[in-house]
C-alpha positions as CSV (number, residue, x, y, z in Angstrom):
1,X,4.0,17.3,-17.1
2,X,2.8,15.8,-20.1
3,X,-1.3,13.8,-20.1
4,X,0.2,10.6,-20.3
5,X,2.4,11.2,-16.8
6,X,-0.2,13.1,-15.8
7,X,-2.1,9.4,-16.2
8,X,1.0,7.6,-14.9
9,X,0.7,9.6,-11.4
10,X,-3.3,9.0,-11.6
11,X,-3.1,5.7,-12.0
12,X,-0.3,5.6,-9.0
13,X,-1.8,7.7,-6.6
14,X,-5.2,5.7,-7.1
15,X,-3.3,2.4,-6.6
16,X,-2.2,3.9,-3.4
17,X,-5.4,5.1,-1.9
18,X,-6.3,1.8,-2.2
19,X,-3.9,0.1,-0.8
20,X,-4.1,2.5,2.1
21,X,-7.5,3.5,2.4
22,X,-8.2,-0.1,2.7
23,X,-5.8,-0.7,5.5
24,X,-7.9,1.9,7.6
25,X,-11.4,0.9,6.6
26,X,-10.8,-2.6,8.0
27,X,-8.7,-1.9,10.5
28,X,-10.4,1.4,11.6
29,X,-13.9,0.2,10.9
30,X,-14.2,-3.3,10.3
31,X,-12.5,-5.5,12.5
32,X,-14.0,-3.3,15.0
33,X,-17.5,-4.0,13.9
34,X,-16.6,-7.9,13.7
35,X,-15.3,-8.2,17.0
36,X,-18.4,-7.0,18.4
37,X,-20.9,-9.1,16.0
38,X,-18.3,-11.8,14.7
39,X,-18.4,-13.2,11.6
40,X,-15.3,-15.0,10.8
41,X,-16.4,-16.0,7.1
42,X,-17.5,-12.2,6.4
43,X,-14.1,-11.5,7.6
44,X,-12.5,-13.8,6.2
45,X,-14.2,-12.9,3.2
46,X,-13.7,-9.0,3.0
47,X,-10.0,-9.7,3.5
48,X,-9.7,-12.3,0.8
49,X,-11.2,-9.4,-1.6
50,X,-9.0,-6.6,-0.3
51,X,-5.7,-8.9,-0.1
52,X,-6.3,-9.5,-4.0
53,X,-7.1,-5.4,-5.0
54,X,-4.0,-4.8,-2.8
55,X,-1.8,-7.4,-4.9
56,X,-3.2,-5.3,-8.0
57,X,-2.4,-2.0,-6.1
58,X,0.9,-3.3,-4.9
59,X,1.9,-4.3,-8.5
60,X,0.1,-1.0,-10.4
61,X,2.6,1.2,-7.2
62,X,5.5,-1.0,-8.6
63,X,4.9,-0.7,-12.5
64,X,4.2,3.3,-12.5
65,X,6.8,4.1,-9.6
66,X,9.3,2.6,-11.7
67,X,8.1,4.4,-14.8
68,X,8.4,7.6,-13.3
69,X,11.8,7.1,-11.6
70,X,13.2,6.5,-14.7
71,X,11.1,8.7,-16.1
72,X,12.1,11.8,-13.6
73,X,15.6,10.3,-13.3
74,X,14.8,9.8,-9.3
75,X,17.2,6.8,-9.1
76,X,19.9,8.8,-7.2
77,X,17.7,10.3,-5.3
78,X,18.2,9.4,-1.3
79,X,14.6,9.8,-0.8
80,X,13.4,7.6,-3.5
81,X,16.0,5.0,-2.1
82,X,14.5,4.9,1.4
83,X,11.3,4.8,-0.2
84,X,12.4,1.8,-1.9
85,X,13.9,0.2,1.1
86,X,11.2,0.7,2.5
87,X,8.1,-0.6,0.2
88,X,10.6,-4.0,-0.2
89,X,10.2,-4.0,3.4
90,X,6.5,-3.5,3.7
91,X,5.9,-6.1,0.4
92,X,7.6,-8.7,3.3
93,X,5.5,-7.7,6.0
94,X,2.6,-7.9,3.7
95,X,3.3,-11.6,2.6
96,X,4.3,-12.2,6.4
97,X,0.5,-11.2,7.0
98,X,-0.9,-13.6,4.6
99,X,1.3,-16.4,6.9
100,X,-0.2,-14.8,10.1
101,X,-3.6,-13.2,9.2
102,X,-4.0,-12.4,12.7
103,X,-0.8,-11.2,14.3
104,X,-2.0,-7.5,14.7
105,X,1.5,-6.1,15.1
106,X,1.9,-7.0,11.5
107,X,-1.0,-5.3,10.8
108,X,0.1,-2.1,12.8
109,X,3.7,-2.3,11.2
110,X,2.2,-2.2,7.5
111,X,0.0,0.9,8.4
112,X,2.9,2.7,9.8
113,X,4.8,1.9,6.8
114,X,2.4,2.1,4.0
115,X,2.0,6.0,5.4
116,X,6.0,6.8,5.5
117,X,6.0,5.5,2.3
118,X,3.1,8.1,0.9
119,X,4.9,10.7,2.9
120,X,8.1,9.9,1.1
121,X,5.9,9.9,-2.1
122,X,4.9,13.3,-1.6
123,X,8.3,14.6,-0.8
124,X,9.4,13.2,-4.0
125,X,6.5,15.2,-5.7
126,X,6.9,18.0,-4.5
C-alpha cells in the first residue's frame, strides 16, 4: 500500500475512533457522572461538541471509505454492501438522535451499529 492510502486509511480509522470512542466515553462515563451530579447545560454542552466532531468524523468515514472502495475495487464486495447498508442505517439513527436527544434506545442502537460497522471494516481489511 502506497503513503498516500496509507494516509487515506489513517485519516479513516482516526475518524472512526472518534466517532466511536466518543459514543463510549459519554455513554460509558459521562452520562453516568451527570446523572449522579446533573448538569443539564454541561451535558447539553459536551454533546453539542461531540454531535459536531461526529458530523466531521461521519463525513471524513464517508469521503475516505469511498476513496478506498473505489480505490480497492470493494464495490462488489457483499461485505462492503452490508457495511453500507448499514452506516445509511446508523447516519438515520444518528439524525433520529438529534430529534430525540434522550431516547436511550437510540443511543444503544447507534453503539451496536457503529461496532458492526468497524467489525465489517476490519473484515474488509483484512
Amino acid at each position: 500500500m502506497s503513503t498516500a492510502w496509507q494516509a487515506v486509511l489513517y485519516v479513516h480509522l482516526l475518524a472512526m475512533a472518534f466517532f466511536l470512542g466518543g459514543q463510549l466515553v459519554v455513554g460509558l462515563a459521562l452520562v453516568p457522572v451527570e446523572r449522579t451530579n446533573p448538569d443539564p447545560e454541561r451535558l447539553r454542552a459536551v454533546a453539542r461538541r461531540f454531535g459536531i466532531g461526529s458530523a466531521v468524523a461521519l463525513a471524513l468515514l464517508l469521503v475516505t471509505g469511498i476513496a478506498m472502495a473505489d480505490h480497492f475495487s470493494l464495490w462488489s464486495s457483499g461485505t462492503l454492501q452490508i457495511k453500507l447498508t448499514l452506516v445509511g442505517v446508523l447516519i438515520v439513527l444518528t439524525l433520529a438522535h438529534l430529534r430525540y436527544p434522550r431516547a436511550h434506545a437510540l443511543q444503544g442502537a447507534i453503539l451496536l451499529l457503529t461496532l458492526a460497522v468497524v467489525w465489517l471494516g476490519v473484515d474488509l481489511a483484512g
